[in-house]
PDB file of N, CA, C and O in Angstrom:
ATOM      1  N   UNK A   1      12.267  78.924  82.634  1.00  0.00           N
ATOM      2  CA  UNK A   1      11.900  80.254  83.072  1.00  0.00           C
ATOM      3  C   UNK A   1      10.649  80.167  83.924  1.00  0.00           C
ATOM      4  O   UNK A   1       9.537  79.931  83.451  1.00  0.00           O
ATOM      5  N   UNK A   2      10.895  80.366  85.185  1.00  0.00           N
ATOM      6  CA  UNK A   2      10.068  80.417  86.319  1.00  0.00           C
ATOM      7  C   UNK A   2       9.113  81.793  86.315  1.00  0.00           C
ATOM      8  O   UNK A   2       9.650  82.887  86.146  1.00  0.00           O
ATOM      9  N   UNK A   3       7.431  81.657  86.543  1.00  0.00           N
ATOM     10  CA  UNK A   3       6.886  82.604  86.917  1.00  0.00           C
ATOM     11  C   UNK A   3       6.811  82.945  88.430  1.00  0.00           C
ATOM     12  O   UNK A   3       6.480  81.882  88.956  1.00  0.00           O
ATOM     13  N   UNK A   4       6.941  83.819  89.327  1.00  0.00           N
ATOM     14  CA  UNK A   4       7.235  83.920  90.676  1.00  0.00           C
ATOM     15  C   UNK A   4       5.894  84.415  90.927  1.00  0.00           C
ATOM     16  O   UNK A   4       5.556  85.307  90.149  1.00  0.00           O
ATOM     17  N   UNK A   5       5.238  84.159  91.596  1.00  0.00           N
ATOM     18  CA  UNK A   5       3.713  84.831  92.370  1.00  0.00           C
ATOM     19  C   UNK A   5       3.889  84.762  93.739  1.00  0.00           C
ATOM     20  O   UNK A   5       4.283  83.694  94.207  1.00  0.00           O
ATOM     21  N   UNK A   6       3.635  85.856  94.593  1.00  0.00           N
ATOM     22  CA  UNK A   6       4.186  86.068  95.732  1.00  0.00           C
ATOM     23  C   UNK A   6       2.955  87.066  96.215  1.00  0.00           C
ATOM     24  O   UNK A   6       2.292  87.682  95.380  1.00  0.00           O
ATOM     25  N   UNK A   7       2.676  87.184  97.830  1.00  0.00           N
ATOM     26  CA  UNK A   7       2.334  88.336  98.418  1.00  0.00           C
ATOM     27  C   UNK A   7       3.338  88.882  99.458  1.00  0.00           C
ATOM     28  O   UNK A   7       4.068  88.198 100.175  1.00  0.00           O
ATOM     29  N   UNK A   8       3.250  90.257  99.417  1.00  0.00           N
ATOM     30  CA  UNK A   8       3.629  91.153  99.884  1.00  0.00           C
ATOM     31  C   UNK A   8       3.401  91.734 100.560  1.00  0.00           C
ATOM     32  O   UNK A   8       2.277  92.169 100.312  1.00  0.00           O
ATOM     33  N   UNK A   9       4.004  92.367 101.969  1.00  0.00           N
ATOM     34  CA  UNK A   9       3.578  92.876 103.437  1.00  0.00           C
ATOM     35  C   UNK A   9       3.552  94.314 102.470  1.00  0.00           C
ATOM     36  O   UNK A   9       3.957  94.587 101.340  1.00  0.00           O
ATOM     37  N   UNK A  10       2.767  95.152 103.680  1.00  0.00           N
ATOM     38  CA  UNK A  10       2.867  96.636 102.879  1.00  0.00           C
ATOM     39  C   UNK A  10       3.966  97.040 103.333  1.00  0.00           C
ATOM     40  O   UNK A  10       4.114  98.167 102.859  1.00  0.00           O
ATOM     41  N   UNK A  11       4.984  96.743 104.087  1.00  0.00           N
ATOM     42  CA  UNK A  11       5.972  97.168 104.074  1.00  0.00           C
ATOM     43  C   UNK A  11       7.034  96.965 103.092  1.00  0.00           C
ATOM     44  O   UNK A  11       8.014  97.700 102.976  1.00  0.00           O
ATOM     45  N   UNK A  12       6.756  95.811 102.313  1.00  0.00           N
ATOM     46  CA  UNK A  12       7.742  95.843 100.937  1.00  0.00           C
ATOM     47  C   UNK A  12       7.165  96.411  99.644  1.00  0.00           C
ATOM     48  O   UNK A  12       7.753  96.720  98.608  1.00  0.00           O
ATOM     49  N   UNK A  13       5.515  96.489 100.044  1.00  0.00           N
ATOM     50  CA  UNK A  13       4.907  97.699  98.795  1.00  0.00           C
ATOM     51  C   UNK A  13       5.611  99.297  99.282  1.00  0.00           C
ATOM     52  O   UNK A  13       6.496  99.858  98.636  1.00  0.00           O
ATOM     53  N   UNK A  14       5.272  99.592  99.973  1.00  0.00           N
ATOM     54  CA  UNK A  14       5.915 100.511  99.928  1.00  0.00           C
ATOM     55  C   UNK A  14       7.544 100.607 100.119  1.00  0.00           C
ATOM     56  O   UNK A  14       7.652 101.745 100.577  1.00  0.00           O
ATOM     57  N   UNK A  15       8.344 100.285 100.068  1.00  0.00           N
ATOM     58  CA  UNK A  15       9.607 100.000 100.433  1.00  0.00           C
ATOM     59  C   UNK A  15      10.324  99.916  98.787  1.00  0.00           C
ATOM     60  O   UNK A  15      11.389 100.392  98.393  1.00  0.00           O
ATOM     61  N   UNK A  16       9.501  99.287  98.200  1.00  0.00           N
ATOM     62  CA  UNK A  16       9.215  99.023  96.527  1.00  0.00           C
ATOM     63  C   UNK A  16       9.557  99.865  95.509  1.00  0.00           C
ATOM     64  O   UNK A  16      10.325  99.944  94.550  1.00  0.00           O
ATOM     65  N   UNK A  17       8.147 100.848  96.442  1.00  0.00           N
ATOM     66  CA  UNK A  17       7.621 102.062  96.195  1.00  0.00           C
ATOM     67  C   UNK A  17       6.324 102.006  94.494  1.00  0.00           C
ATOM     68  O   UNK A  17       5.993 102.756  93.576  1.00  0.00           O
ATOM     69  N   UNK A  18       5.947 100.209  95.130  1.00  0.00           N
ATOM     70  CA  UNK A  18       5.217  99.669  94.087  1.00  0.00           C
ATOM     71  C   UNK A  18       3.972 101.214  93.588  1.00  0.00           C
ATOM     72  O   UNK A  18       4.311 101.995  92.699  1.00  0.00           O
ATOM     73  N   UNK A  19       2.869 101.343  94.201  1.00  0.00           N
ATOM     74  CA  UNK A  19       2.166 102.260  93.585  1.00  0.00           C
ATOM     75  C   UNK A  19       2.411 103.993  92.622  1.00  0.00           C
ATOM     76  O   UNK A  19       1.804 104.833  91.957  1.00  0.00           O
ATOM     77  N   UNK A  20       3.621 103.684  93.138  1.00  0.00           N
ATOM     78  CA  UNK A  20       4.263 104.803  91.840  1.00  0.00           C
ATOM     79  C   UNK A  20       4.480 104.388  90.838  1.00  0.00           C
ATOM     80  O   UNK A  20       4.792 105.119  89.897  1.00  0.00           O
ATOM     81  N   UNK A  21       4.374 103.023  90.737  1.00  0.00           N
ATOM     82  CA  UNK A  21       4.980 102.236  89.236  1.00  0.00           C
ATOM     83  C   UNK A  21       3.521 102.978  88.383  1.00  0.00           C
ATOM     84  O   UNK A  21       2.576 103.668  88.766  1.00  0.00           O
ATOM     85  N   UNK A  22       4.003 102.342  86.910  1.00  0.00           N
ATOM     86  CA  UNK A  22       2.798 102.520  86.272  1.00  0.00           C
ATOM     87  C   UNK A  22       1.694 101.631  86.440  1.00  0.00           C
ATOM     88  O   UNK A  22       1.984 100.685  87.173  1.00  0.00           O
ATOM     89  N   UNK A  23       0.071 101.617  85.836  1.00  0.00           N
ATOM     90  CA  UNK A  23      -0.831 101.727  86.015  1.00  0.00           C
ATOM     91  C   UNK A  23      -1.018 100.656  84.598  1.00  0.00           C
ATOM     92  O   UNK A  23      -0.263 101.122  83.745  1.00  0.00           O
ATOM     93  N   UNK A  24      -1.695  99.477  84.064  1.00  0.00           N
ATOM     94  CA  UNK A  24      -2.040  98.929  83.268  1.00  0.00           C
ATOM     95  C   UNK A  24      -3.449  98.414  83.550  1.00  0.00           C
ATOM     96  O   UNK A  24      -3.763  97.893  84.620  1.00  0.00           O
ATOM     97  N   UNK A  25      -4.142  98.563  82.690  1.00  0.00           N
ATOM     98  CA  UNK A  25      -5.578  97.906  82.569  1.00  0.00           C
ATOM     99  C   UNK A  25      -5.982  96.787  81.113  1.00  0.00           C
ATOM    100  O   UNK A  25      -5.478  96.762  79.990  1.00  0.00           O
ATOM    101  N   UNK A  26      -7.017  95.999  81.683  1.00  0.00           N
ATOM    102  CA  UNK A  26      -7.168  95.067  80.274  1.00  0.00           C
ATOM    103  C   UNK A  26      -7.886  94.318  80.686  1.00  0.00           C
ATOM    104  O   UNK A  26      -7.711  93.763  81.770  1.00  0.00           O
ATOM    105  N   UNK A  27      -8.802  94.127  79.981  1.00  0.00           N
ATOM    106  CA  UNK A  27     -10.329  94.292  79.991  1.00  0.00           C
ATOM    107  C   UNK A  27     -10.752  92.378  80.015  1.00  0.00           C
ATOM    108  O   UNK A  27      -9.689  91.760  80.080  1.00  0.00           O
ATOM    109  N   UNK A  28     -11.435  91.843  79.995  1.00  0.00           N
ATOM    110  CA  UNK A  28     -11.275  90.275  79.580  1.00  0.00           C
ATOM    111  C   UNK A  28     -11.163  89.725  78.127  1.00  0.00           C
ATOM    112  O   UNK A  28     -11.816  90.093  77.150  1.00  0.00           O
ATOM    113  N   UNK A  29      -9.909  88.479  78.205  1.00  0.00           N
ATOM    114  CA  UNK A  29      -9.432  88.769  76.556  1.00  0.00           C
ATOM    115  C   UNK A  29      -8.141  87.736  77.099  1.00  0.00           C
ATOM    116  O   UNK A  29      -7.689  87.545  78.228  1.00  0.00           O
ATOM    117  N   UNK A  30      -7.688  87.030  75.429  1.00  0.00           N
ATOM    118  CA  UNK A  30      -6.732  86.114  75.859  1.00  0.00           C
ATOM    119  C   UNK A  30      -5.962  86.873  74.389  1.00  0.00           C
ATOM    120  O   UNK A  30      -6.386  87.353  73.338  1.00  0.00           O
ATOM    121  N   UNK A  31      -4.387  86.623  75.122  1.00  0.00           N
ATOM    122  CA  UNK A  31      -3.240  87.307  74.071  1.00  0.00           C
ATOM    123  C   UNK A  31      -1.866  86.806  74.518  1.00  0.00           C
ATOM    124  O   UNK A  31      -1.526  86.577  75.679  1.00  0.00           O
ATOM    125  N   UNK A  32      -1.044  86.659  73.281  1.00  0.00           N
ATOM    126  CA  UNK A  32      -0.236  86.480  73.211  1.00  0.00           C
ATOM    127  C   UNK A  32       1.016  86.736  74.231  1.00  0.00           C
ATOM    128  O   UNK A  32       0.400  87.593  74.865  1.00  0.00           O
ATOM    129  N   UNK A  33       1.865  86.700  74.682  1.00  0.00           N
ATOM    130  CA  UNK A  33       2.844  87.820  75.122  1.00  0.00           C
ATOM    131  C   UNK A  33       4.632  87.513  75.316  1.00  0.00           C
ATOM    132  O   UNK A  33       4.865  86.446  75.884  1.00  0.00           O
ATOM    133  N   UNK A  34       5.735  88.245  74.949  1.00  0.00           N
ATOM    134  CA  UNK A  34       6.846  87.871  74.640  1.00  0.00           C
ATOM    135  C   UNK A  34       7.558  88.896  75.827  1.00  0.00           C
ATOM    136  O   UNK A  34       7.565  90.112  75.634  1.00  0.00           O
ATOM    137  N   UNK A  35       8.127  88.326  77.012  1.00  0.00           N
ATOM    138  CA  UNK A  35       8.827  89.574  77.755  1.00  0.00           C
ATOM    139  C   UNK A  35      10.129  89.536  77.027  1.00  0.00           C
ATOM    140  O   UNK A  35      10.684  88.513  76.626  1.00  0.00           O
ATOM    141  N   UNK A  36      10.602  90.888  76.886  1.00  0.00           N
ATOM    142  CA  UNK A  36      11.864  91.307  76.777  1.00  0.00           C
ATOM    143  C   UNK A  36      12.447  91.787  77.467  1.00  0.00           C
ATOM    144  O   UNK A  36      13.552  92.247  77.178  1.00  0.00           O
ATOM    145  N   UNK A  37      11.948  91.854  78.571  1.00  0.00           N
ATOM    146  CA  UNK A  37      12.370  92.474  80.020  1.00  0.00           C
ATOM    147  C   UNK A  37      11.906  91.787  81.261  1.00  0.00           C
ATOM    148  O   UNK A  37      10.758  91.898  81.690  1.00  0.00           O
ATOM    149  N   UNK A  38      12.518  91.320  81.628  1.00  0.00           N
ATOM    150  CA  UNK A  38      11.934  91.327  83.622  1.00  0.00           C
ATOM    151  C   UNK A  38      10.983  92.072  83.647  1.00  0.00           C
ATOM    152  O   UNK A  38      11.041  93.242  83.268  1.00  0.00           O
ATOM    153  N   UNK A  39       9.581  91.308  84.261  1.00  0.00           N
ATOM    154  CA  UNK A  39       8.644  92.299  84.536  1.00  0.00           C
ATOM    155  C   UNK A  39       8.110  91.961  86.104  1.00  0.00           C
ATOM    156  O   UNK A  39       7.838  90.809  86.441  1.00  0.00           O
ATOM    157  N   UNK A  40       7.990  93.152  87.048  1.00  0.00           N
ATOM    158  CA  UNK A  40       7.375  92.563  88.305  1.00  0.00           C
ATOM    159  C   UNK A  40       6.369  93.338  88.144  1.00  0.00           C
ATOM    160  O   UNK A  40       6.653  94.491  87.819  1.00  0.00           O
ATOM    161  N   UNK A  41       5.221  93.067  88.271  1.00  0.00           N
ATOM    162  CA  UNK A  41       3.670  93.321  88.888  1.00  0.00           C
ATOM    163  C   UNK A  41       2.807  93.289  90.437  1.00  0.00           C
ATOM    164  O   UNK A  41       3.031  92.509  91.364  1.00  0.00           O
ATOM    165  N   UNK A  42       1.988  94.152  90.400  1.00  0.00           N
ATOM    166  CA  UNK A  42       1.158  93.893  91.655  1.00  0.00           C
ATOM    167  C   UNK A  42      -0.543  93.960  91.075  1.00  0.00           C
ATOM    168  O   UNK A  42      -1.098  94.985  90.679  1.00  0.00           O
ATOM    169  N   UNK A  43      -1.094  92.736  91.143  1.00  0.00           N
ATOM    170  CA  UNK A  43      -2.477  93.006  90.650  1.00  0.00           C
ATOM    171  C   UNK A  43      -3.113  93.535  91.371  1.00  0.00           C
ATOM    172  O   UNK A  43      -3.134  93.004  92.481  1.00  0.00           O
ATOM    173  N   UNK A  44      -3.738  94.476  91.249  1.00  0.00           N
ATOM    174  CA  UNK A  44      -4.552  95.328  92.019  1.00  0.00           C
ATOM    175  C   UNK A  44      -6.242  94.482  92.203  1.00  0.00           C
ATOM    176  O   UNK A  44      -6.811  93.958  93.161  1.00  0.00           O
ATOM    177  N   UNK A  45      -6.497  94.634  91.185  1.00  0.00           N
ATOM    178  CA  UNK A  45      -7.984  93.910  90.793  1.00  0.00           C
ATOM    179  C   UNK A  45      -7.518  92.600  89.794  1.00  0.00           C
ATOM    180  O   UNK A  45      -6.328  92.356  89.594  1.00  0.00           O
ATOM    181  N   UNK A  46      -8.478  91.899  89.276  1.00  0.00           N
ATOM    182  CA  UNK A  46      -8.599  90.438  88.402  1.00  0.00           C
ATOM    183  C   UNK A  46      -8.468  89.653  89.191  1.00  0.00           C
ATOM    184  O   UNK A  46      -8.437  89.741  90.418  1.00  0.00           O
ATOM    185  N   UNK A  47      -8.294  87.967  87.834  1.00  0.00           N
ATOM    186  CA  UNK A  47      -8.240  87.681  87.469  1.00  0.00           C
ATOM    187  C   UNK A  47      -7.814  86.737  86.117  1.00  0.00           C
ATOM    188  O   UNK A  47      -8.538  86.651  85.125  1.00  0.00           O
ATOM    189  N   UNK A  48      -6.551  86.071  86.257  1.00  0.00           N
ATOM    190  CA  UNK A  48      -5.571  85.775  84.735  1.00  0.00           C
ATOM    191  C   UNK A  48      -5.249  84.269  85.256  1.00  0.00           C
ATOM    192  O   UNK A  48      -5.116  83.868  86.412  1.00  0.00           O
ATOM    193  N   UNK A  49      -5.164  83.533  83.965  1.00  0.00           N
ATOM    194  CA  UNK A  49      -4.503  82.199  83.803  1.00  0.00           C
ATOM    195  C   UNK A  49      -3.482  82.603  82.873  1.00  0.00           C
ATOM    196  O   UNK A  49      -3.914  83.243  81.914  1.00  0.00           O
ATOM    197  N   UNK A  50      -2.019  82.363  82.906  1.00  0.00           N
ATOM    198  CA  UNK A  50      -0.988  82.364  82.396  1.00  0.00           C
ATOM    199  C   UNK A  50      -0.472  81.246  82.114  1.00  0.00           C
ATOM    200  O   UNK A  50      -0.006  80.712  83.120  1.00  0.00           O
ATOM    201  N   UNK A  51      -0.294  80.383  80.761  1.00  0.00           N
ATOM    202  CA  UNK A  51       0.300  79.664  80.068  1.00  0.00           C
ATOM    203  C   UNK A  51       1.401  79.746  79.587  1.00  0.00           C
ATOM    204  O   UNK A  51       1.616  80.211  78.467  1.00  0.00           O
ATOM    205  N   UNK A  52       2.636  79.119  80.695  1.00  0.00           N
ATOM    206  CA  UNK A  52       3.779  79.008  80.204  1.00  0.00           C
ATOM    207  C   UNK A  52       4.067  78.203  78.769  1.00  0.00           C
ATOM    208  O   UNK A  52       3.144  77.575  78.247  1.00  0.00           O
ATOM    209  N   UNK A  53       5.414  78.251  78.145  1.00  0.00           N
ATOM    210  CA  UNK A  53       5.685  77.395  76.923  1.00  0.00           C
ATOM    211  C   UNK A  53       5.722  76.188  77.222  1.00  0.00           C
ATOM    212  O   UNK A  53       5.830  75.411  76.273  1.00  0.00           O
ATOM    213  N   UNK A  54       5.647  75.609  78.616  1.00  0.00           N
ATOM    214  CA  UNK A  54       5.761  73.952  78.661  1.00  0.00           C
ATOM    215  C   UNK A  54       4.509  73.621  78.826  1.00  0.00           C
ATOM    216  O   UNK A  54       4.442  72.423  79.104  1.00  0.00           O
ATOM    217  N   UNK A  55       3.093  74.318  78.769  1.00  0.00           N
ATOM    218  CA  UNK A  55       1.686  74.303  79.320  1.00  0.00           C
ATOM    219  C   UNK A  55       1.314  74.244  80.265  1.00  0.00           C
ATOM    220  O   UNK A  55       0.180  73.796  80.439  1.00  0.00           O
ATOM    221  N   UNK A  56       2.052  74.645  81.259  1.00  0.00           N
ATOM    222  CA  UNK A  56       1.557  74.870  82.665  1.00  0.00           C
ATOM    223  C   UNK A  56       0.626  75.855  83.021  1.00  0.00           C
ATOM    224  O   UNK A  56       0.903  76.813  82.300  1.00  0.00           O
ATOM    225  N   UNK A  57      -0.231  76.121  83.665  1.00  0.00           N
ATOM    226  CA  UNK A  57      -1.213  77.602  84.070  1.00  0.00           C
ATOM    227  C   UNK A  57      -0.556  77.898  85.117  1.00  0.00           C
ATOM    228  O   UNK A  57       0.110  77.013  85.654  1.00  0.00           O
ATOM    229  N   UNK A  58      -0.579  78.898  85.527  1.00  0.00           N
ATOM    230  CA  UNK A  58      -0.207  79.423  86.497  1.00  0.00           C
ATOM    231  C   UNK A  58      -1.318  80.807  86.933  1.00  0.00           C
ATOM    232  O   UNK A  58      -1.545  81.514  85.951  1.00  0.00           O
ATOM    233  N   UNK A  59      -1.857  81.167  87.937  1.00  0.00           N
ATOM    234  CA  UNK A  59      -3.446  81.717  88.215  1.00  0.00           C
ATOM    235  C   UNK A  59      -2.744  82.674  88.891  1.00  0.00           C
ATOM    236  O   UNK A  59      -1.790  82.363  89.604  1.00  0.00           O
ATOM    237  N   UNK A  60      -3.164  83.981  88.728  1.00  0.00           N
ATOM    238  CA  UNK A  60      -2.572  84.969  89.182  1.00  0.00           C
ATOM    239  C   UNK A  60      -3.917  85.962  89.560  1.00  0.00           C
ATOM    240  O   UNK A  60      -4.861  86.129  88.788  1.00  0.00           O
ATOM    241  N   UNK A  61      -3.802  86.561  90.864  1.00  0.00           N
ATOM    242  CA  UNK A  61      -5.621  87.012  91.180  1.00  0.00           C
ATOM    243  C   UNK A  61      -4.662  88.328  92.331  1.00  0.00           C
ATOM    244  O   UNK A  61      -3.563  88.360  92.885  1.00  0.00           O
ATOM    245  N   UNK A  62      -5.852  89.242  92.221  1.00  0.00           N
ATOM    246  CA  UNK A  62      -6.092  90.478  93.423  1.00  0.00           C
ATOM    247  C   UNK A  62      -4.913  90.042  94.188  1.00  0.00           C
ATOM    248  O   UNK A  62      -4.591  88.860  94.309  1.00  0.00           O
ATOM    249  N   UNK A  63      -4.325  90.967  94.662  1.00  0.00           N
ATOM    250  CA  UNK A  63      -3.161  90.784  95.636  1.00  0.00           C
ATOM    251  C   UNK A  63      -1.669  90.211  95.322  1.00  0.00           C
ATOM    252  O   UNK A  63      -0.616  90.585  95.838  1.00  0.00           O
ATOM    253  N   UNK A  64      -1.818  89.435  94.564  1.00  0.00           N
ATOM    254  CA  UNK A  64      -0.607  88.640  94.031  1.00  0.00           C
ATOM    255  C   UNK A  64       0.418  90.261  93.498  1.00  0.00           C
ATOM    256  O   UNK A  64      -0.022  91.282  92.969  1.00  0.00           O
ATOM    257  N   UNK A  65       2.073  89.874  93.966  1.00  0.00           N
ATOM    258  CA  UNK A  65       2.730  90.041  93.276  1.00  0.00           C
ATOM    259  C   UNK A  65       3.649  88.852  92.749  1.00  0.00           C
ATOM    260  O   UNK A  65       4.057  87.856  93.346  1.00  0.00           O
ATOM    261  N   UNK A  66       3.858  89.314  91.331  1.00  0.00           N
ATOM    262  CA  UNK A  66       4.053  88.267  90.164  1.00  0.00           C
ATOM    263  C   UNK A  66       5.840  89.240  89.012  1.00  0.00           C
ATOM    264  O   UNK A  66       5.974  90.283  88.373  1.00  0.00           O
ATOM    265  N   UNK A  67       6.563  88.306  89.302  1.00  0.00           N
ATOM    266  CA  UNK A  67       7.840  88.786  88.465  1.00  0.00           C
ATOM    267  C   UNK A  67       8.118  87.373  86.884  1.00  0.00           C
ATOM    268  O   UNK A  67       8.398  86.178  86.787  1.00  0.00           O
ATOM    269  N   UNK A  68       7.842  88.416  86.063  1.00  0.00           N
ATOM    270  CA  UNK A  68       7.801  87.538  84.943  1.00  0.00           C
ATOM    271  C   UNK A  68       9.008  87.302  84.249  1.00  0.00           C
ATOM    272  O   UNK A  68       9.353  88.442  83.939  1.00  0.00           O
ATOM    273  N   UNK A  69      10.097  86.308  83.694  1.00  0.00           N
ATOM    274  CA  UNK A  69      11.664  86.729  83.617  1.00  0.00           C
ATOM    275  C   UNK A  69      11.703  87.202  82.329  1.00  0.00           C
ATOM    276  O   UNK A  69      10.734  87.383  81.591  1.00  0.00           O
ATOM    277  N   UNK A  70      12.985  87.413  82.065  1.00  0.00           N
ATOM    278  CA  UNK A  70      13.007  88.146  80.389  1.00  0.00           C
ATOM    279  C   UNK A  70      13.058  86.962  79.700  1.00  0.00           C
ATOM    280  O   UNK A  70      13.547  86.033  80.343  1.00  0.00           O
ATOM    281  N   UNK A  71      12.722  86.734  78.658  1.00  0.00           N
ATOM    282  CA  UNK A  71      12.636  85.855  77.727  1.00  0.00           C
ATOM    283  C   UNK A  71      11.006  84.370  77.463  1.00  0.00           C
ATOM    284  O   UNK A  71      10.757  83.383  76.771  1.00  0.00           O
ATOM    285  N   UNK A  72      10.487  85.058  78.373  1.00  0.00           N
ATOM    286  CA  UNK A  72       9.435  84.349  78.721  1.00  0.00           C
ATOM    287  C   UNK A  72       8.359  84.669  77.889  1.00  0.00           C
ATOM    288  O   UNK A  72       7.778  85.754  77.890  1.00  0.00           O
ATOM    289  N   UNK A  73       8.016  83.386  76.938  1.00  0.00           N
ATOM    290  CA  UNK A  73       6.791  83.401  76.176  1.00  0.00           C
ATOM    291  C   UNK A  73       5.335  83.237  76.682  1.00  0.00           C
ATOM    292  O   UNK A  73       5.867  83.140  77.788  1.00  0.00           O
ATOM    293  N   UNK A  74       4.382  83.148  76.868  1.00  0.00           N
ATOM    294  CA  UNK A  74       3.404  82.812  77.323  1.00  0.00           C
ATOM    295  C   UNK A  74       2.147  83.645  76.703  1.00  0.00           C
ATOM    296  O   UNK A  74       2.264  84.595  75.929  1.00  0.00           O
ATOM    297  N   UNK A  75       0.671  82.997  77.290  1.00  0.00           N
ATOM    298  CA  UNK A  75      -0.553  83.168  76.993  1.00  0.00           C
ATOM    299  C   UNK A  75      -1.267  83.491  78.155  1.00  0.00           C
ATOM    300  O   UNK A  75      -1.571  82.767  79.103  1.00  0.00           O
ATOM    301  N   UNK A  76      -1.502  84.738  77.942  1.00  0.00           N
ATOM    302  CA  UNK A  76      -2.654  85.224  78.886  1.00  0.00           C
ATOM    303  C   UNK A  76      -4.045  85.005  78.610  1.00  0.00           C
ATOM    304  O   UNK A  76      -4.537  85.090  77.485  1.00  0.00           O
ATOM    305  N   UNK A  77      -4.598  84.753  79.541  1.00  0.00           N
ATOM    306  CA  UNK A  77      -6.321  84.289  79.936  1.00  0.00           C
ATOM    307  C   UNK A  77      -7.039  85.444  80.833  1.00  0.00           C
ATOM    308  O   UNK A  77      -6.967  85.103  82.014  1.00  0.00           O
ATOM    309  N   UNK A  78      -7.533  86.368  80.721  1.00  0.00           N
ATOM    310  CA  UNK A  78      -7.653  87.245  81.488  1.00  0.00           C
ATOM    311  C   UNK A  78      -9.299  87.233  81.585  1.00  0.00           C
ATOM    312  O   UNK A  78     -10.124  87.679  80.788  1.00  0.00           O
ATOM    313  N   UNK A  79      -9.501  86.489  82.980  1.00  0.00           N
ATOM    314  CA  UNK A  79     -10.797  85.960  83.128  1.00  0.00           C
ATOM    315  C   UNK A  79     -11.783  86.712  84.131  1.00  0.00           C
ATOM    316  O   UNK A  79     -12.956  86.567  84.476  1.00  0.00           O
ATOM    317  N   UNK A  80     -10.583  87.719  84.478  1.00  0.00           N
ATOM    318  CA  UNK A  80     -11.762  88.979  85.127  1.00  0.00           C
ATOM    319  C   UNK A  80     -10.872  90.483  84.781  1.00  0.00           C
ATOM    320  O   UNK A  80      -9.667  90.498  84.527  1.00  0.00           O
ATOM    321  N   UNK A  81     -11.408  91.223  84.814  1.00  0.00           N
ATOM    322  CA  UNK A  81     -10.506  92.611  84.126  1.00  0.00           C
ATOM    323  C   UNK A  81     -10.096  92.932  85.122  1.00  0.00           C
ATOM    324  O   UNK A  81     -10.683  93.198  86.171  1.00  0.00           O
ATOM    325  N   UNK A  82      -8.210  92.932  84.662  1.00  0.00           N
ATOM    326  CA  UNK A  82      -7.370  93.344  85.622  1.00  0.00           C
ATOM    327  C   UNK A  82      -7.065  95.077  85.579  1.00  0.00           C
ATOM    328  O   UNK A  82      -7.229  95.823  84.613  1.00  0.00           O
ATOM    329  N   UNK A  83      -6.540  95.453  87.034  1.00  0.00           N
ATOM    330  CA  UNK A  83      -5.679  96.516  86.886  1.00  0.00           C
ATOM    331  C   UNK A  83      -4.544  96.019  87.771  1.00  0.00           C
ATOM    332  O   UNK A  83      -4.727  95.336  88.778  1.00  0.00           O
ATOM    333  N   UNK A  84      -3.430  96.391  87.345  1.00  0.00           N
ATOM    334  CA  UNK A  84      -2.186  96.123  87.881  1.00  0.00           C
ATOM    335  C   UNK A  84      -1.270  97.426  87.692  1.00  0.00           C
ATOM    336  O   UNK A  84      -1.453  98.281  86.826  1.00  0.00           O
ATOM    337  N   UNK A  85      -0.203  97.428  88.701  1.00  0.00           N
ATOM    338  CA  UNK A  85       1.460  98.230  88.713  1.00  0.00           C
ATOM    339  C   UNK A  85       2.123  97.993  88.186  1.00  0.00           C
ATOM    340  O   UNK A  85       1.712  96.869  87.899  1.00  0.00           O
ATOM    341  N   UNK A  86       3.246  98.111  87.545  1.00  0.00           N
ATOM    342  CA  UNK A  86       4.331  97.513  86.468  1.00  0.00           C
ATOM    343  C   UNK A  86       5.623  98.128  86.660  1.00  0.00           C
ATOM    344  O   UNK A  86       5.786  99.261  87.113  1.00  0.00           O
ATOM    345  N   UNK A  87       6.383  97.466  86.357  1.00  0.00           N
ATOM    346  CA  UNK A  87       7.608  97.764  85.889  1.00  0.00           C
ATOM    347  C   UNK A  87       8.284  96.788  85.226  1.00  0.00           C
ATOM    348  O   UNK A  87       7.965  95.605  85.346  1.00  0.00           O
ATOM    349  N   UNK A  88       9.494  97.280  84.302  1.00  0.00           N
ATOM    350  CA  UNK A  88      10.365  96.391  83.415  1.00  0.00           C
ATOM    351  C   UNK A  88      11.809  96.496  84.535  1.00  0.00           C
ATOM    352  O   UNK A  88      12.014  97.287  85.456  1.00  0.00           O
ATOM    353  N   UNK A  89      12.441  95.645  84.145  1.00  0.00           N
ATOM    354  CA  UNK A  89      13.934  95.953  84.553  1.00  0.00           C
ATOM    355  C   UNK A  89      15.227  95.423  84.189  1.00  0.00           C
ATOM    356  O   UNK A  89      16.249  95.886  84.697  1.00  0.00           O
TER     357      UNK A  89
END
């Protein structure tokens, strides 16, 4: 299970219609996390190291959009306080 980190022209943010998604914040802090869903993101602000189950990091910062797959375990490192867009799917 691949993490995807990508940037995005504003023509596929809006096209997206990413900033209507919801709104998540979280402060600096390391946690657990289990998707049960496809998740795509757009970090707005931060900062995060993401620890896949095979121990890989994967660094996810300001600008990045990031699609997390369903079934994906991992550890967040959240090394500057993020705000990000969300959706499941």
């Amino acid at each position: 299970m691949e993490i995807i980190v990508r940037r995005l022209s504003e023509r596929e943010i809006e096209d997206y219609s990413v900033y209507a998604w919801p709104l998540w914040t979280k402060e600096i802090s390391e946690f657990d996390w289990d998707y049960e869903a496809t998740e795509d993101c757009l970090l707005l602000t931060g900062l995060v190291e993401v620890t896949n189950n095979k121990g890989e990091i994967i660094t996810i910062q300001s600008g990045d959009y990031v699609t997390f797959p369903q079934g994906l375990t991992c550890r967040w490192k959240v090394i500057e306080p993020v705000k990000k867009h969300y959706r499941f799917r």
